[in-house]
C-alpha positions in Angstrom: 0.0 0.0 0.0 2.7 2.6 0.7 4.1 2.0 -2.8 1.2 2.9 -4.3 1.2 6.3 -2.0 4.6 6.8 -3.3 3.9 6.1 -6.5 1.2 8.5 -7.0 3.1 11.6 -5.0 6.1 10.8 -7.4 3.6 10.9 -10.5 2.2 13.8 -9.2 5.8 15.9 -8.9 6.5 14.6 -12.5 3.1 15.7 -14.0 3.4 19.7 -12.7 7.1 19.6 -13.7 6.4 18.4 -16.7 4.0 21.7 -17.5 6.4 24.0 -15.9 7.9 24.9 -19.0 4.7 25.4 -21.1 3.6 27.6 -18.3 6.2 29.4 -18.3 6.7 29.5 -22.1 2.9 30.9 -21.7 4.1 33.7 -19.6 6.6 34.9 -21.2 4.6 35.0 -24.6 2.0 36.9 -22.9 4.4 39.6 -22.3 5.9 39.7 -25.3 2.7 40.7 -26.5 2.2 43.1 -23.8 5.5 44.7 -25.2 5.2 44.9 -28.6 1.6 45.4 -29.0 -0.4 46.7 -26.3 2.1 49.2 -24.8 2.6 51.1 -27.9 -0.9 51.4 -29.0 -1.6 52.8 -24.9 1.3 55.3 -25.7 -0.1 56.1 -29.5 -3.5 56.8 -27.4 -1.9 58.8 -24.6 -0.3 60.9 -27.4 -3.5 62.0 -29.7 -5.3 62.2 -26.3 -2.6 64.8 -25.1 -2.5 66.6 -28.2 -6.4 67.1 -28.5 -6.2 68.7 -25.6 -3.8 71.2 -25.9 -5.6 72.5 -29.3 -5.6 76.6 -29.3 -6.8 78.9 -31.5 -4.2 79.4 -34.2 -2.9 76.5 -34.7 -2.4 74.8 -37.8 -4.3 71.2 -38.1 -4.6 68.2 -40.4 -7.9 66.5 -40.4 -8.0 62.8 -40.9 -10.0 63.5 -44.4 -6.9 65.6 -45.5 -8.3 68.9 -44.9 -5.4 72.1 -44.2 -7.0 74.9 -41.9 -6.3 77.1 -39.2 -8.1 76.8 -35.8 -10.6 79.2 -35.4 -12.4 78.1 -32.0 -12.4 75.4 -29.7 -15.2 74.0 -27.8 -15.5 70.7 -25.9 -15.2 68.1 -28.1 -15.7 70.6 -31.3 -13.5 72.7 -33.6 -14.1 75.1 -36.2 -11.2 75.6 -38.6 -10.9 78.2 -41.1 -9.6 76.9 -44.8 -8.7 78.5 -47.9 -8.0 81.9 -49.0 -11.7 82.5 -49.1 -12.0 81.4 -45.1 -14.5 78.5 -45.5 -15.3 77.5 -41.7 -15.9 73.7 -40.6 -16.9 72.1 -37.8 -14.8 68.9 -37.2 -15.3 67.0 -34.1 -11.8 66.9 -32.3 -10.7 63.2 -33.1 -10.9 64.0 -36.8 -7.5 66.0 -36.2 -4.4 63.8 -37.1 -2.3 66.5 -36.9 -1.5 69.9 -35.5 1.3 72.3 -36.0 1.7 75.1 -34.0 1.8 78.7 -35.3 
């Protein structure tokens, strides 16, 4: 009877130590991932969000359509921008804005 106690710890140990490495494996693809793909899109996002909010009247923008105009006024989660020569003003929402160059 204790052999068969013995038998069954000692196929126990072996079974878990046998995973240890696919566990572990696991682990360190998980954050792998969490480097290279999740932590650079938080930063990306941390970025736009930081540079919608410093938007001031003046600035130069680049919608996300391709439209070139000049900030005009800034509301909450609105800007109107001022284009052309002949000072066409449109209202964008602010996460249409893929780029802003100060003046």
């Amino acid at each position: 009877m204790m052999n068969l106690v013995l038998a069954a710890e000692a196929a126990t140990q072996t079974g878990i130590a046998d995973w240890m490495p696919q566990i572990g494996m696991l682990v360190v693809f998980a954050g792998a991932m969490y480097f290279l793909m999740i932590r650079p899109q938080k930063k990306r996002e941390r970025e736009a969000r930081d540079m919608l909010s410093k938007l001031e009247v003046g600035n130069k923008i680049v919608t996300i359509g391709g439209i070139v105009g000049e900030i005009i006024k800034v509301e909450d989660d609105e800007v109107t921008i001022s284009t052309s020569t002949e000072k066409t003003q449109m209202v964008f929402v602010k996460e249409a804005i893929k780029q802003v160059s100060a003046q």
